[in-house]
N, CA, C and O atoms as CSV, one atom per row, in Angstrom:
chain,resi,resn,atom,element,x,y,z
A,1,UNK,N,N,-15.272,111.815,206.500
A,1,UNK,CA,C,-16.370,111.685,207.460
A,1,UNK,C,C,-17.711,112.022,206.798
A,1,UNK,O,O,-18.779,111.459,207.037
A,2,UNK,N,N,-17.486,113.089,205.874
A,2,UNK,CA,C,-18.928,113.492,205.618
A,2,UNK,C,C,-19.531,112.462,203.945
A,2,UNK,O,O,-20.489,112.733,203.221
A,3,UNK,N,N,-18.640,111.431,203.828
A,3,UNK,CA,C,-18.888,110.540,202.722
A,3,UNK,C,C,-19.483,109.223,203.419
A,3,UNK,O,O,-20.250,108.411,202.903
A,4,UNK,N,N,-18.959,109.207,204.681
A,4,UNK,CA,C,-19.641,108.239,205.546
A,4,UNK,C,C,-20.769,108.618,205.951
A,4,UNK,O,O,-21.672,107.862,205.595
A,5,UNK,N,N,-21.072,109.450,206.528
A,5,UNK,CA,C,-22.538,109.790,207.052
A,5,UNK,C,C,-23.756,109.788,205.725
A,5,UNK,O,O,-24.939,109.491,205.896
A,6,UNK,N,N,-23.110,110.212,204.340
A,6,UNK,CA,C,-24.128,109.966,203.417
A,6,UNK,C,C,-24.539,108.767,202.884
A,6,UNK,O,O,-25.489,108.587,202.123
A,7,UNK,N,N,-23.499,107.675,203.483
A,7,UNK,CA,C,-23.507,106.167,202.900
A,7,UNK,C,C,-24.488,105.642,204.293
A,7,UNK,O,O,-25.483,104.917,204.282
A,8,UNK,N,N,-24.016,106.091,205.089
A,8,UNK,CA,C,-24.749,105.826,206.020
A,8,UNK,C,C,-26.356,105.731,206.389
A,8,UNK,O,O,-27.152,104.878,206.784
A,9,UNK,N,N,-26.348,106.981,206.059
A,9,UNK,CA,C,-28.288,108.040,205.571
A,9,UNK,C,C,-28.785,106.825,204.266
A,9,UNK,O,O,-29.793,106.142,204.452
A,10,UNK,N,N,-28.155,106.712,203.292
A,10,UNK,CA,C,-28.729,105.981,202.286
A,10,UNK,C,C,-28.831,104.339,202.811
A,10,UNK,O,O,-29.782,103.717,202.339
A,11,UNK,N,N,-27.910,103.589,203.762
A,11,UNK,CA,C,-28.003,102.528,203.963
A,11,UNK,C,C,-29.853,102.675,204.540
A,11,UNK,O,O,-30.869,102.386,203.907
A,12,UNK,N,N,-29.714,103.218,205.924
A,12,UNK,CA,C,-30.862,103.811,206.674
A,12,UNK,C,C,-32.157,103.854,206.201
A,12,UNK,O,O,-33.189,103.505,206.775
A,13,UNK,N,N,-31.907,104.610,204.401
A,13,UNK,CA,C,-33.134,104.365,203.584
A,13,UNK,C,C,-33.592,103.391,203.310
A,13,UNK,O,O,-34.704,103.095,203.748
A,14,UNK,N,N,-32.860,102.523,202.455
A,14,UNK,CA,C,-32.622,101.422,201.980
A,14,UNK,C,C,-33.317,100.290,202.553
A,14,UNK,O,O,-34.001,99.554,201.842
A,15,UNK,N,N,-33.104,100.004,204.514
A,15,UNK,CA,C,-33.660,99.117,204.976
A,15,UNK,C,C,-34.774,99.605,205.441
A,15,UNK,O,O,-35.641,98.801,205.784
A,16,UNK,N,N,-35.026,101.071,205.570
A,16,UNK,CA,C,-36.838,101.597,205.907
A,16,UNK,C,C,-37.555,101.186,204.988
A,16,UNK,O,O,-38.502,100.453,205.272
A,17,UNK,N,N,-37.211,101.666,203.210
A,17,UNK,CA,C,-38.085,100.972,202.609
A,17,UNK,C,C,-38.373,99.302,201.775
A,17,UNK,O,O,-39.174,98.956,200.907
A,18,UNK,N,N,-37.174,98.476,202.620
A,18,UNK,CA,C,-37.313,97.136,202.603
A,18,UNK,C,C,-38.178,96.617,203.052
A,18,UNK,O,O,-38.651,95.540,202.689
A,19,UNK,N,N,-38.726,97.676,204.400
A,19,UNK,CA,C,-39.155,96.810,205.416
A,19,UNK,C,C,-41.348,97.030,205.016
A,19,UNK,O,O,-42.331,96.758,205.705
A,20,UNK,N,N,-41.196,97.595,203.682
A,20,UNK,CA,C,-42.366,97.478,203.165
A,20,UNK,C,C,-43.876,98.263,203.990
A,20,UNK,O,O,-43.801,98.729,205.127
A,21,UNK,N,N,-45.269,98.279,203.096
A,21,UNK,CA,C,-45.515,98.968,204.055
A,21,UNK,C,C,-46.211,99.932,203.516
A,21,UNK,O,O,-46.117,99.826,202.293
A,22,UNK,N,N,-47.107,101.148,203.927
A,22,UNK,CA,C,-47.256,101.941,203.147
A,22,UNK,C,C,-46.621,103.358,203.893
A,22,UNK,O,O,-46.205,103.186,205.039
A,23,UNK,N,N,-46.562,104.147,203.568
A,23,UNK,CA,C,-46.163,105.353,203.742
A,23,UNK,C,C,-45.683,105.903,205.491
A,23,UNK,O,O,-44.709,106.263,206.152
A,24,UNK,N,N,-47.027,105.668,205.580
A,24,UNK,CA,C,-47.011,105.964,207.407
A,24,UNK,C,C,-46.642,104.613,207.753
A,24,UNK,O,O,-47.417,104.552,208.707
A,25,UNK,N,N,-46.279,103.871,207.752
A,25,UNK,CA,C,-46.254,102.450,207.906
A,25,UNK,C,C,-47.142,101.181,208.394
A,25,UNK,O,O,-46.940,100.292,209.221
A,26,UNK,N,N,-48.149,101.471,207.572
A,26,UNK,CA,C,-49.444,101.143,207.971
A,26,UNK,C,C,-50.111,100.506,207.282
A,26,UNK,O,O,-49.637,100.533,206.146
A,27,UNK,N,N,-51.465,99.602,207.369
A,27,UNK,CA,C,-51.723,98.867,206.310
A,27,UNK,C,C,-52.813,99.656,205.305
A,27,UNK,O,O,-53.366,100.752,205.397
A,28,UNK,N,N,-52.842,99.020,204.709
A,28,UNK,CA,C,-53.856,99.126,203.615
A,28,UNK,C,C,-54.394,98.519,203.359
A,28,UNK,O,O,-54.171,97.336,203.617
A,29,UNK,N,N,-55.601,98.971,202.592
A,29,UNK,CA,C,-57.256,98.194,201.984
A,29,UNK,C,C,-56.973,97.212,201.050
A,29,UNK,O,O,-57.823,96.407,200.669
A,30,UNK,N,N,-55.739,97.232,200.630
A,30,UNK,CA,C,-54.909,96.044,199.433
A,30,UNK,C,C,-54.463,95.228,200.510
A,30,UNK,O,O,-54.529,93.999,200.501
A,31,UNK,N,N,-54.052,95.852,201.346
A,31,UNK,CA,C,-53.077,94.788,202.211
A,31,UNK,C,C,-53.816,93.733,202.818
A,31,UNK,O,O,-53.331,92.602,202.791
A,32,UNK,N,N,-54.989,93.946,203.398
A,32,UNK,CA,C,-56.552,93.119,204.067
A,32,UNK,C,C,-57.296,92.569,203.529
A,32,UNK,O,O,-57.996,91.610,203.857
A,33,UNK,N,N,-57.183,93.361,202.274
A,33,UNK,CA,C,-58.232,92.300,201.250
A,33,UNK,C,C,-58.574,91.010,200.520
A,33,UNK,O,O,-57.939,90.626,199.537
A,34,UNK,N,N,-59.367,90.511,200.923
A,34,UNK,CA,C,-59.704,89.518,200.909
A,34,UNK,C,C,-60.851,88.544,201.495
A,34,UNK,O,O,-61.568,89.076,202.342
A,35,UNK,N,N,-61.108,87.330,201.208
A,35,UNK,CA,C,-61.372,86.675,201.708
A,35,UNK,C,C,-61.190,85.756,203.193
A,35,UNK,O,O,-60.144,85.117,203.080
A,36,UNK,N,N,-61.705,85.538,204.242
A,36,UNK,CA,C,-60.624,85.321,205.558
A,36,UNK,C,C,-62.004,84.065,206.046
A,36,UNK,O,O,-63.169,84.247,205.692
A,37,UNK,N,N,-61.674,83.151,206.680
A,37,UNK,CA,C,-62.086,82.383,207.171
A,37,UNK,C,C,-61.705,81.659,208.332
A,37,UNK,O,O,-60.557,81.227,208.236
A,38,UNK,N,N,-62.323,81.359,209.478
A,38,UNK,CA,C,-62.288,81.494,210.769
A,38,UNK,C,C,-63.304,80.198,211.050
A,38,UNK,O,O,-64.503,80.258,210.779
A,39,UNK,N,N,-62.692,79.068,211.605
A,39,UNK,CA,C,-63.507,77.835,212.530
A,39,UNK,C,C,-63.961,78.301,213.569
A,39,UNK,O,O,-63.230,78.991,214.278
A,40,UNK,N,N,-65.250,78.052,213.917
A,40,UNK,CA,C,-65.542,78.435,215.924
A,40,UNK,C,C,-66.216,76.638,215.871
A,40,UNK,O,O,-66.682,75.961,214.955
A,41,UNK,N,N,-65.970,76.377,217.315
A,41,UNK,CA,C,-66.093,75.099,217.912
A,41,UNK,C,C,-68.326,74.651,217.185
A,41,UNK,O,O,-68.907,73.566,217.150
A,42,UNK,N,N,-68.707,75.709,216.881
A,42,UNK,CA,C,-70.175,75.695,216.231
A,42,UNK,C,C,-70.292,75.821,215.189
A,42,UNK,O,O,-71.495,75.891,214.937
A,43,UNK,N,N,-69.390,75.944,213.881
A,43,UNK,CA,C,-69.611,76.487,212.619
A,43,UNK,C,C,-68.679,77.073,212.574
A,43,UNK,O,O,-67.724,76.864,213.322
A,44,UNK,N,N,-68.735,78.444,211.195
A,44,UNK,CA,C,-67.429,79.064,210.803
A,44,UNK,C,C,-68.056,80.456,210.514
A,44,UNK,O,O,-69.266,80.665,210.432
A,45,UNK,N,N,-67.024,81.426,210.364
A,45,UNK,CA,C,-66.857,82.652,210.127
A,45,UNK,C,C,-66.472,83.260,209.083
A,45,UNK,O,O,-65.242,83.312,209.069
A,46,UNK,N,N,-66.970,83.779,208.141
A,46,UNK,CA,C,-66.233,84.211,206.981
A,46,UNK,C,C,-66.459,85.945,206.884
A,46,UNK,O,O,-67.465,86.645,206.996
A,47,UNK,N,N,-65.456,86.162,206.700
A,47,UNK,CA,C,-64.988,87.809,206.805
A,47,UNK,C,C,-64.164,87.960,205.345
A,47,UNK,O,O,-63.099,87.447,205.003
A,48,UNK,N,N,-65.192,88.984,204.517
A,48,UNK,CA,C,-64.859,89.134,203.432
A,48,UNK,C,C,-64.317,90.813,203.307
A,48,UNK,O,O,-65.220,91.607,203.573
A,49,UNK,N,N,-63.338,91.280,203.041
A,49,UNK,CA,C,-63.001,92.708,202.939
A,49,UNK,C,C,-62.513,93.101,201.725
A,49,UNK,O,O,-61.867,92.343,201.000
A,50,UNK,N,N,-62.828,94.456,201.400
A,50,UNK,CA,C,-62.897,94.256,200.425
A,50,UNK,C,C,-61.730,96.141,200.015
A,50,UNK,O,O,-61.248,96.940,200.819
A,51,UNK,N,N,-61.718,96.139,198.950
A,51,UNK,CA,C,-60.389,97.566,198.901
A,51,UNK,C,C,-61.293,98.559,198.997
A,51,UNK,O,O,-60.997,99.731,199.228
A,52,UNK,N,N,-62.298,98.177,198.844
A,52,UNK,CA,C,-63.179,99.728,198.665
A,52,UNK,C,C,-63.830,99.902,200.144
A,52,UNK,O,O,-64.986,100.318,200.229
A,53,UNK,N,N,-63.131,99.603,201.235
A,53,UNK,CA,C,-63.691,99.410,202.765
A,53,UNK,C,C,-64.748,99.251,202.868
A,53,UNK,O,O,-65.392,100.210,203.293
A,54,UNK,N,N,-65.557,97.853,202.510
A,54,UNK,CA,C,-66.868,97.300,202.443
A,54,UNK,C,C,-66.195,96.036,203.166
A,54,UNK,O,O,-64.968,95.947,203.191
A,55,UNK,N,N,-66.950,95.136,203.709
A,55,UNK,CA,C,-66.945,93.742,204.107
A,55,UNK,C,C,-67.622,93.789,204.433
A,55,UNK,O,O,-68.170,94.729,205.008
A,56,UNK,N,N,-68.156,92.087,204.091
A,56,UNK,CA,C,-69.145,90.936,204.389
A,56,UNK,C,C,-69.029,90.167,205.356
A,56,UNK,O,O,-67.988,89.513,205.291
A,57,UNK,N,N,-69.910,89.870,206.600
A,57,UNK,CA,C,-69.616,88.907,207.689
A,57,UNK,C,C,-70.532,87.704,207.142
A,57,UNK,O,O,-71.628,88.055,206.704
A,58,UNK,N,N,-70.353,86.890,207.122
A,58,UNK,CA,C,-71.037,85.764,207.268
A,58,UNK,C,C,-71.229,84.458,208.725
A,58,UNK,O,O,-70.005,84.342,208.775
A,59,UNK,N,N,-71.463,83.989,209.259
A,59,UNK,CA,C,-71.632,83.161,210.424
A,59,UNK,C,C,-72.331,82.403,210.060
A,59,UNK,O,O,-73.453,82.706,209.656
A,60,UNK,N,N,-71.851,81.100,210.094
A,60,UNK,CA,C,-73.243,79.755,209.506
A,60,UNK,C,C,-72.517,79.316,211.184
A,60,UNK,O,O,-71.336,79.368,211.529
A,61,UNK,N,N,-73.682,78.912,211.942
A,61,UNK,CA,C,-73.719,77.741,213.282
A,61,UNK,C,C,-74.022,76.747,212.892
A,61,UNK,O,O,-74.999,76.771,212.144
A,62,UNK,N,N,-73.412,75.449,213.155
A,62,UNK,CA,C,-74.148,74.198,212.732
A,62,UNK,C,C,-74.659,73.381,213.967
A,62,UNK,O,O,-74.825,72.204,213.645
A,63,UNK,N,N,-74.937,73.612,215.177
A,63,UNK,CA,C,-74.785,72.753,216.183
A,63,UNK,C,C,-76.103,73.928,217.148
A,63,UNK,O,O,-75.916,75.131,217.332
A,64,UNK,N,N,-76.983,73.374,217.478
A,64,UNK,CA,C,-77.836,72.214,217.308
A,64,UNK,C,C,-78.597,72.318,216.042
A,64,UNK,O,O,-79.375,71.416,215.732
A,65,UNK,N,N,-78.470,73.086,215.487
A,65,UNK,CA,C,-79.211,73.176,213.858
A,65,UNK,C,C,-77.859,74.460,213.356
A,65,UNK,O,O,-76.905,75.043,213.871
A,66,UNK,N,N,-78.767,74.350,211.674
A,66,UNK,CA,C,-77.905,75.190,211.134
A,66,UNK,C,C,-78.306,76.884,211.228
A,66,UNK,O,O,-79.504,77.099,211.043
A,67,UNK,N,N,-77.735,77.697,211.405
A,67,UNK,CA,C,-78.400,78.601,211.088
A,67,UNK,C,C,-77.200,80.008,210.493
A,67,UNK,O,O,-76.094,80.061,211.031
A,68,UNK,N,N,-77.565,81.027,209.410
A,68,UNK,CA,C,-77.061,81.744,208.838
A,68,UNK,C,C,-77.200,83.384,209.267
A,68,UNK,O,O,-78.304,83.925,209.314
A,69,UNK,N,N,-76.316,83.889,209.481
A,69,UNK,CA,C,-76.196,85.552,209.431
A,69,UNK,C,C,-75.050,86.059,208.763
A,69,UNK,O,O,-73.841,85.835,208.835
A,70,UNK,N,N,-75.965,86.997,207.919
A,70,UNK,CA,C,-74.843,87.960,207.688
A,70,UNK,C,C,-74.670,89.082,207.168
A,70,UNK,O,O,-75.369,89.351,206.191
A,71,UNK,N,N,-73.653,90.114,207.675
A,71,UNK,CA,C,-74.132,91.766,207.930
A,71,UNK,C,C,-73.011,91.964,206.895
A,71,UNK,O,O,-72.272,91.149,206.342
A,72,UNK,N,N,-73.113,93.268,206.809
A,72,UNK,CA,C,-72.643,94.244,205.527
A,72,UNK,C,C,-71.570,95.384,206.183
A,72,UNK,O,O,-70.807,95.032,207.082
A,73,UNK,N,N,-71.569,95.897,205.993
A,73,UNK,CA,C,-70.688,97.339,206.423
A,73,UNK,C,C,-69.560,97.881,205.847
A,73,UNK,O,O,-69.189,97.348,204.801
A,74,UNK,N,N,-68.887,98.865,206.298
A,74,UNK,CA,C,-67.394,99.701,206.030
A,74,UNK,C,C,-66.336,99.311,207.331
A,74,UNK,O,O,-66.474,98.827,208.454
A,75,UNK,N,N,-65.397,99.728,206.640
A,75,UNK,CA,C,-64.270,99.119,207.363
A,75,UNK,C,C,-63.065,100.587,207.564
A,75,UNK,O,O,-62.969,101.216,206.510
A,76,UNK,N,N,-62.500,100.957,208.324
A,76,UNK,CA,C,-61.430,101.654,208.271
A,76,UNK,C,C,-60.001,101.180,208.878
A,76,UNK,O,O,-60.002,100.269,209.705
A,77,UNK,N,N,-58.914,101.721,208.522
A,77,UNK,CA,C,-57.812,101.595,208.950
A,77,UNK,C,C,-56.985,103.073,209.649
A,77,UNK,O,O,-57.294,104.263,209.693
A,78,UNK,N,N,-55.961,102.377,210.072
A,78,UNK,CA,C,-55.095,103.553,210.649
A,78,UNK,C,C,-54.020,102.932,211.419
A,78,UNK,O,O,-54.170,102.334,212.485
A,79,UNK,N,N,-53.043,103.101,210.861
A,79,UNK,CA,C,-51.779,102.087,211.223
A,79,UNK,C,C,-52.487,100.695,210.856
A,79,UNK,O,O,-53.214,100.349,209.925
A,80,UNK,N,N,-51.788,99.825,212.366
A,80,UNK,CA,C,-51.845,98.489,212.217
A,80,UNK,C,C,-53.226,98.131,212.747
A,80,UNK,O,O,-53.442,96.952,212.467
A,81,UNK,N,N,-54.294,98.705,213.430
A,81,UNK,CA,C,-55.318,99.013,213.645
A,81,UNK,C,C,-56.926,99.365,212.577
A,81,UNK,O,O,-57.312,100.355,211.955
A,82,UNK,N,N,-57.449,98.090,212.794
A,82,UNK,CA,C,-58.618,97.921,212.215
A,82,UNK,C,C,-59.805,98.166,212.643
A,82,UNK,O,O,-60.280,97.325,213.407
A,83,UNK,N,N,-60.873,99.707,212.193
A,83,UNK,CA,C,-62.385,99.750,212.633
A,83,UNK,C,C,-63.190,99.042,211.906
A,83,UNK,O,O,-63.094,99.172,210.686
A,84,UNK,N,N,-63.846,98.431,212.269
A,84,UNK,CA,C,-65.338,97.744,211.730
A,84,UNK,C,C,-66.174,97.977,212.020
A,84,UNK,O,O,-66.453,97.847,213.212
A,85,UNK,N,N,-67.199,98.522,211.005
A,85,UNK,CA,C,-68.298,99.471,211.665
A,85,UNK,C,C,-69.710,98.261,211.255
A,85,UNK,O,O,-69.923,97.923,210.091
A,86,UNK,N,N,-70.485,97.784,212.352
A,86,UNK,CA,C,-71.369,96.687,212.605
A,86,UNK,C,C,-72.106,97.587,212.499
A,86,UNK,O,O,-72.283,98.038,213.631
A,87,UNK,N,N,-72.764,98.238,211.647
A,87,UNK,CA,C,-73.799,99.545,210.738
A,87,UNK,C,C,-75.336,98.479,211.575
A,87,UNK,O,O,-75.971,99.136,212.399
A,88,UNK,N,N,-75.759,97.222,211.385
A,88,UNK,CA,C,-76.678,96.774,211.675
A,88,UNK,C,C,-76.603,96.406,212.992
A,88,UNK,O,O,-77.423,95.540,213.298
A,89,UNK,N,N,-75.858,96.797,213.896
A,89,UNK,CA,C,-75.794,96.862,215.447
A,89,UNK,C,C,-75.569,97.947,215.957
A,89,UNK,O,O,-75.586,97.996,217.187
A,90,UNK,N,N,-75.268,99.237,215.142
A,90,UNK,CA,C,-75.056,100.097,215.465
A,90,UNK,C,C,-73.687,100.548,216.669
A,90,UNK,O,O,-73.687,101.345,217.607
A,91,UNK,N,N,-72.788,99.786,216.212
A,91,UNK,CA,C,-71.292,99.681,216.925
A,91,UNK,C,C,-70.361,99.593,216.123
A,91,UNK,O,O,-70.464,98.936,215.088
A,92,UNK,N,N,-69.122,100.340,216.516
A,92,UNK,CA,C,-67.748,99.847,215.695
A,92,UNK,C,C,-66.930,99.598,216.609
A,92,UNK,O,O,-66.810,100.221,217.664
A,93,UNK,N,N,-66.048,98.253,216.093
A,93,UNK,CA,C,-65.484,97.269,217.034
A,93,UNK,C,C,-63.966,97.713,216.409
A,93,UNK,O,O,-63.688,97.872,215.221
A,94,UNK,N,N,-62.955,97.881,217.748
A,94,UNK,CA,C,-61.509,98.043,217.023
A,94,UNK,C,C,-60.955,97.000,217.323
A,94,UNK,O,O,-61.391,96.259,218.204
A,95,UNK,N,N,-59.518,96.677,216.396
A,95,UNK,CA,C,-58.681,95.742,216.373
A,95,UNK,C,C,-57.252,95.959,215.758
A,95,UNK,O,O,-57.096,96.539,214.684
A,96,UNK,N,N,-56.121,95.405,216.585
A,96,UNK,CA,C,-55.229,95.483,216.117
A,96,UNK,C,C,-54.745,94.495,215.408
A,96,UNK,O,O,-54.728,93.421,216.008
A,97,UNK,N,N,-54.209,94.489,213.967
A,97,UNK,CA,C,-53.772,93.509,213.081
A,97,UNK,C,C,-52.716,93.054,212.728
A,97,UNK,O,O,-51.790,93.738,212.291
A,98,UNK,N,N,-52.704,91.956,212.854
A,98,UNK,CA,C,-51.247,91.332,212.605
A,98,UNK,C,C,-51.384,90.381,211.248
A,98,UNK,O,O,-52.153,89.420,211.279
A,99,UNK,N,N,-50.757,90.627,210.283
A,99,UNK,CA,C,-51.087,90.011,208.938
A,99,UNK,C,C,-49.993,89.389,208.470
A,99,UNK,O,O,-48.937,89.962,208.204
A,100,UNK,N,N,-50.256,87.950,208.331
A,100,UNK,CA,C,-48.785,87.039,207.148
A,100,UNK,C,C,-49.633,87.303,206.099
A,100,UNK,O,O,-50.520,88.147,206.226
A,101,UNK,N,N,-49.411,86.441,204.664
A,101,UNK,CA,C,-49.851,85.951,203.275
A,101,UNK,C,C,-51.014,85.269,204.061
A,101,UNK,O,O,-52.118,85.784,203.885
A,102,UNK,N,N,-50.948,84.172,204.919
A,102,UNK,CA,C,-52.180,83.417,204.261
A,102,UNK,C,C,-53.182,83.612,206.009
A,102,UNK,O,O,-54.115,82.859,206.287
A,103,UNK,N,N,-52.673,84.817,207.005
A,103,UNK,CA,C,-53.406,84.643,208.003
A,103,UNK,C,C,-53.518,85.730,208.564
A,103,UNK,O,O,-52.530,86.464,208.553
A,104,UNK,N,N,-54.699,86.163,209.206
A,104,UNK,CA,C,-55.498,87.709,209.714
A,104,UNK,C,C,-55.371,87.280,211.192
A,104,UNK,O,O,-56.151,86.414,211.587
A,105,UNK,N,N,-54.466,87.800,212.048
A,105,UNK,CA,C,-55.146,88.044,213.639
A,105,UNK,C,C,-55.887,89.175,214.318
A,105,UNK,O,O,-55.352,90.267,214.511
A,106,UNK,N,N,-56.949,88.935,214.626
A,106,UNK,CA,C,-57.579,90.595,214.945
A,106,UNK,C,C,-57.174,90.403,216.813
A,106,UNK,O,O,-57.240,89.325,217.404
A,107,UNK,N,N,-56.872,91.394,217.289
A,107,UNK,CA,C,-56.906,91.505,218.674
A,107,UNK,C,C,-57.308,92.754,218.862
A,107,UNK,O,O,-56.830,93.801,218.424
A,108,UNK,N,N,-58.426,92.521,219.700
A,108,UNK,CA,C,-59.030,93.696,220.525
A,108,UNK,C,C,-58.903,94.024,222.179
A,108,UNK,O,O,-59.648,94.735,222.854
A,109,UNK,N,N,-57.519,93.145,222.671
A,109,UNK,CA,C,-57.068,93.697,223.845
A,109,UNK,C,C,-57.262,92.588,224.574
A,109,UNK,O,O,-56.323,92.103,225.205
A,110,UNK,N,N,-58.701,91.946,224.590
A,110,UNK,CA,C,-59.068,90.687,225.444
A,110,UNK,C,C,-59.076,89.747,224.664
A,110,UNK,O,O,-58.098,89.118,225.070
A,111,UNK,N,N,-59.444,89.228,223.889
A,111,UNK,CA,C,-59.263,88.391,222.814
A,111,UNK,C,C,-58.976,88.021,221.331
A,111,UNK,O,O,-59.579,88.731,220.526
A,112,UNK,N,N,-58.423,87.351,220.968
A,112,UNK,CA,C,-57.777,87.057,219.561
A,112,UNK,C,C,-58.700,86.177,218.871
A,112,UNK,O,O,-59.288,85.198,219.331
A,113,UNK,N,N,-58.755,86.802,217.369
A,113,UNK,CA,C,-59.757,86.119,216.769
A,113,UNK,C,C,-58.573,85.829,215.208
A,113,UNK,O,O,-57.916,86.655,214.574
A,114,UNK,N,N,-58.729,84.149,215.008
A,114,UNK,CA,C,-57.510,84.074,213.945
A,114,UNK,C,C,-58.200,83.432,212.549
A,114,UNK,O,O,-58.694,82.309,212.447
A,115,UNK,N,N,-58.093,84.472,211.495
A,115,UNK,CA,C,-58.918,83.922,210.052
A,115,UNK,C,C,-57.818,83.507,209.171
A,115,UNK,O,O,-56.838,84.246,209.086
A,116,UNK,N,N,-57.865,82.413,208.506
A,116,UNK,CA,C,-56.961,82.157,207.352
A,116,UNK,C,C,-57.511,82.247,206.206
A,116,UNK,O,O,-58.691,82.190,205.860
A,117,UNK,N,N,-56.204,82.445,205.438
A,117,UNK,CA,C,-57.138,83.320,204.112
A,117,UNK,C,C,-57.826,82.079,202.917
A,117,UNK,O,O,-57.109,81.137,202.580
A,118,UNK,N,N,-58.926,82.188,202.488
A,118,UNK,CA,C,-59.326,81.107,201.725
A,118,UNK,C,C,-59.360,81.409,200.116
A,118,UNK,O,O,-59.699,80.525,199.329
C-alpha cells in the first residue's frame, strides 16, 4: 500500500508539472510577450508587450480619415489576470487572459477584445 501511494504522489507530480506554467500557475512577462494585433471595424490595434512590463498601444483609424495614437506604459500580472496601467489617462484597466501560440483574449467581464499575434 505504501508503494502505491508513492507511485501515486509522483504520477500527481508528473501531470501538475505537464500542465506547464509558472510556479503559482500563472503567466508570465515571457508568456505575453510580444507583438499582438487586433482589427476594429475602423482600423487596427496593435498592442506591443514587452518582458520588461512596458507596452506600446498603437490605434491607426482609417475611416473617415486616417488618424494615429499611441500611448506607452507598464503592465502587470497576477495569475491569469492582466493590469495595464494607461499612465497617459491616468487609469489601469484589468483583464483576464486567455493565451494560445498565436492568440491574446483580454476579457474584462463585459467585453472581449481578441489580438493575434503578428
Amino acid at each position: 500500500m505504501k508503494r502505491f501511494m508513492v507511485v501515486f504522489m509522483m504520477l500527481g507530480l508528473v501531470v501538475l508539472t505537464a500542465c506547464g506554467g509558472s510556479a503559482k500557475g500563472g503567466l508570465t512577462a515571457a508568456d505575453v510577450a510580444g507583438t499582438w494585433e487586433k482589427d476594429m471595424s475602423d482600423g487596427v490595434e496593435t498592442m506591443t508587450l514587452g518582458e520588461d512590463m512596458t507596452y506600446t498601444e498603437t490605434i491607426v483609424v482609417t475611416t473617415p480619415m486616417t488618424i494615429q495614437t499611441t500611448t506607452n506604459g507598464t503592465y502587470s500580472l497576477d495569475g491569469d489576470t492582466i493590469a495595464i496601467n494607461f499612465e497617459d489617462y491616468g487609469m489601469t484597466s484589468e483583464y483576464k487572459v486567455t493565451l494560445t501560440e498565436d492568440t491574446l483574449t483580454l476579457d474584462n467581464g463585459q467585453s472581449q477584445q481578441v489580438f493575434k499575434r503578428k
